[in-house]
C-alpha positions in Angstrom: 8.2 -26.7 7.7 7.0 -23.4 6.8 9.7 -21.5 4.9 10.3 -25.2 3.3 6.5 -24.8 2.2 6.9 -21.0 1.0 10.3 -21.8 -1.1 8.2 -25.1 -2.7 5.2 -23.0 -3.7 7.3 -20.0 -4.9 9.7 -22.5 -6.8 6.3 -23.6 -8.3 4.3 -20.3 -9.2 7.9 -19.3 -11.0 7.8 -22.4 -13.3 4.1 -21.6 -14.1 5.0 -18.5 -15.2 8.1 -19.6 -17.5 6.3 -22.3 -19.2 3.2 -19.9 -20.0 4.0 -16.5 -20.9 5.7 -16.3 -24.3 7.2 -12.9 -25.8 5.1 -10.7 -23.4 4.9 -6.8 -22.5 5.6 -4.0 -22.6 5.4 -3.4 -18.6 6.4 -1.3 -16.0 6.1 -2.7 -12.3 6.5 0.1 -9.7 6.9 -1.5 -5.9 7.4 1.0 -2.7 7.6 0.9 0.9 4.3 1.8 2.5 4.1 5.5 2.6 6.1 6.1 -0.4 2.4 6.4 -2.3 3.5 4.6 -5.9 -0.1 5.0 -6.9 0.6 8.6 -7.6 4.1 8.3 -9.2 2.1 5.5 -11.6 -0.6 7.6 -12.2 1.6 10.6 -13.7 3.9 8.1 -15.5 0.6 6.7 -17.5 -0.7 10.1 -18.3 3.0 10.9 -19.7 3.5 7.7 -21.2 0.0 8.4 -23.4 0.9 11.8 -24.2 4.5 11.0 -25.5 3.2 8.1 -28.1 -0.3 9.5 -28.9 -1.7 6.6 -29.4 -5.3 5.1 -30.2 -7.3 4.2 -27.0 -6.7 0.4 -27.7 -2.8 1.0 -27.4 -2.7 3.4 -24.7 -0.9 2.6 -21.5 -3.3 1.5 -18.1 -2.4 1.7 -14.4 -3.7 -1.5 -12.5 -3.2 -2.0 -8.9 -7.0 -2.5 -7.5 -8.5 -3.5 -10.4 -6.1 -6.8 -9.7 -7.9 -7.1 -6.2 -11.1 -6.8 -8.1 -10.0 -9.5 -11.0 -9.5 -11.9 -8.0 -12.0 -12.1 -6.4 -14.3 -12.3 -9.6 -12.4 -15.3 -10.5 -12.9 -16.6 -7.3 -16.3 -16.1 -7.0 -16.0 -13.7 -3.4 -15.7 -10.5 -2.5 -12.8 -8.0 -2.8 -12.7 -7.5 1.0 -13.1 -11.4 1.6 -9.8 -11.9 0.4 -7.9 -8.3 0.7 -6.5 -9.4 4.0 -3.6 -10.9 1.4 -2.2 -7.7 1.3 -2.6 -5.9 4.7 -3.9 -8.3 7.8 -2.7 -11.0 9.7 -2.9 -14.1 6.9 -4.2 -17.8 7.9 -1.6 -20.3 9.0 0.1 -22.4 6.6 -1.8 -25.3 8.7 -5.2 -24.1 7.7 -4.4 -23.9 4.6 -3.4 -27.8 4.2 -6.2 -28.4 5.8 -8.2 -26.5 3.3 -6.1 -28.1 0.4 -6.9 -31.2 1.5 -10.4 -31.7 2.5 -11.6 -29.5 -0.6 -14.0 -27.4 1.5 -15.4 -24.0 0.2 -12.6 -21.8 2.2 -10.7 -20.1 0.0 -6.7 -20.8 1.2 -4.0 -18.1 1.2 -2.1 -20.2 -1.0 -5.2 -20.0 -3.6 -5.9 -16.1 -3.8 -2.3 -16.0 -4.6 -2.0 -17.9 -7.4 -5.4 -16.1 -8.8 -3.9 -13.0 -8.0 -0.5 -14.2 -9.9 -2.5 -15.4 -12.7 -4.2 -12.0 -13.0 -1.1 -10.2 -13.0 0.3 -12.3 -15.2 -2.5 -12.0 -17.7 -1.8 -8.1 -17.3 2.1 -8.3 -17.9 1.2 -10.2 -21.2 -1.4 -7.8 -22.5 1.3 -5.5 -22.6 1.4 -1.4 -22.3 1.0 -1.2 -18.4 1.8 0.1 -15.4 1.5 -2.6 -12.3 1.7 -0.8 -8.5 2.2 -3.4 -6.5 0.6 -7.4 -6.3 4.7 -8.9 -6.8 4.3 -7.6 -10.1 8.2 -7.4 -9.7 8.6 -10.7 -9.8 5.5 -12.3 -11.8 6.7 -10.1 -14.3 10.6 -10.4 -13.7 11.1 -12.7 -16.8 9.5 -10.3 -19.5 12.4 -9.0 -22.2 10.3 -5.8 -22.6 9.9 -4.6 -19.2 11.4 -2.2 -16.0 10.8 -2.9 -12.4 10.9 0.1 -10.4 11.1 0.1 -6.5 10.6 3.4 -4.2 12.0 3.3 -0.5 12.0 6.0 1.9 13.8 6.5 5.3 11.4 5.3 8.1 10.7 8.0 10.1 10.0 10.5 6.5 7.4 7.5 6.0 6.1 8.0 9.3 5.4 11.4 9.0 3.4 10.8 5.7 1.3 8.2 7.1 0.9 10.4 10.6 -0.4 13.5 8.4 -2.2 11.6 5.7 -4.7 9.3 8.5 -4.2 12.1 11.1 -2.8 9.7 13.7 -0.5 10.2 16.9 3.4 9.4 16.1 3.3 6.2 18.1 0.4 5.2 16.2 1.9 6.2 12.7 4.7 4.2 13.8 3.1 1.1 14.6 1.5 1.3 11.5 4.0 1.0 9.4 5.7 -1.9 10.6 2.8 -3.7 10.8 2.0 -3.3 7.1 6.3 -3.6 6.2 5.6 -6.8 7.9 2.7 -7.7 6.2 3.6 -6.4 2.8 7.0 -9.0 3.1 5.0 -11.6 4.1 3.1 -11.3 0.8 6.0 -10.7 -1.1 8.0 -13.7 0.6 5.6 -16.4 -0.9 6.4 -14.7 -4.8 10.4 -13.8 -4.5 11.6 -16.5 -1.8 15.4 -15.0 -0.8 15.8 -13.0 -3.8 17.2 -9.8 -2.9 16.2 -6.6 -4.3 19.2 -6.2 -6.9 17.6 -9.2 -8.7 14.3 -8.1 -8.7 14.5 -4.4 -9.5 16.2 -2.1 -12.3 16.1 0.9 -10.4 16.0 2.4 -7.0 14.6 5.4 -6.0 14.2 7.4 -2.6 11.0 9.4 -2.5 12.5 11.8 0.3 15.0 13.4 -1.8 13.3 12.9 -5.3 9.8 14.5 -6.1 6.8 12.7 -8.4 8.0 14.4 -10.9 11.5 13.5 -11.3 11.0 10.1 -10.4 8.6 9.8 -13.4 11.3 11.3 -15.6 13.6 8.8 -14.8 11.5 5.6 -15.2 10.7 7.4 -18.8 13.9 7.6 -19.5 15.0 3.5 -19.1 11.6 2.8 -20.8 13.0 4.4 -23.5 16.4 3.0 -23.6 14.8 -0.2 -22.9 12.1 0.6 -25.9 9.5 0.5 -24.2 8.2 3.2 -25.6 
């Protein structure tokens, strides 16, 4: 009953978003395997972005990731860390979120922070000139002409060691860290793509073990630009 429930609720979050968003972009959606630290390759690929076109403040390029987090729970009327458990921690059951459906109590449902949080990332991918880390951006934003969806992956162990060094944790507990957020992280990403695989989500694939921040910014500039972008 589940997965039937997560392929109905994806099937309808992806009609939303045909039958609302109408010549949108330009955007750039960066995913990564925990540990692979997106936030930084985004970051640079802003600031280069802004320096290559020069433009006025209202047309410059912005990174959102956060913010989004922020945006949601604004709209519904909570706190960020009441509802940032959608991204990381153990999520309620689809039960208790029928239940919640149906007697219309004031618990906010799983299934309604992530419509918000498709909604707000939505709302970004229209605006146009930005970067998304993150939030399924990948797929909210999939049916945009003007747009490149960037994944980084990293051999599990080199993404062990990052997350050992950067919380200061023993190797078992590095380890178990990581696949509890992998876990977590597809959970989330399960209720936007459904079975889509990654080569009909993402333009480009890039391993952040053999490619630095540098020249993995280089290369997202360079489809933006064939792509025109910018």
């Amino acid at each position: 009953m589940e997965n039937l429930f997560l392929h109905y609720m994806h099937e309808r979050v992806r009609r939303e978003e045909e039958q609302t968003v109408q010549d949108p972009g330009p955007v750039i959606t960066i995913s990564r395997e925990y540990g692979c630290y997106g936030n930084e390759v985004a970051e640079l690929l802003t600031k280069k972005i802004n320096a290559i076109k020069a433009v006025e403040e209202k047309s410059k390029w912005i990174l959102v990731s956060h913010q989004i987090l922020h945006d949601a729970a604004k709209s519904l009327k909570t706190k960020p860390d009441e509802i940032s458990h959608i991204f990381g921690a153990k999520e309620k059951s689809i039960f208790g979120d029928l239940v919640s459906i149906f007697t219309k109590d004031k618990y906010l449902s799983d299934i309604q922070i992530k419509r918000t949080l498709a909604e707000i990332v939505r709302s970004y991918s229209v605006q146009g000139n930005t970067v998304i880390v993150g939030r399924a951006g990948c797929v909210i934003a999939k049916h945009i002409k003007k747009s490149v969806h960037v994944k980084i992956i990293a051999p599990f162990c080199w993404r062990v060691e990052m997350i050992k060094k950067r919380f200061d944790l023993s190797t078992s507990d590095a380890i178990d860290k990581v696949k509890e957020t992998d876990k977590n992280r597809e959970a989330f990403m399960e209720f936007f793509r459904g079975n889509k695989p990654d080569s009909e989500l993402f333009d480009i694939i890039l391993n952040r073990s053999t490619i630095d921040t540098e020249e993995i910014v280089d290369l997202i500039l360079k489809l933006a630009k064939v792509r025109d972008l910018i």
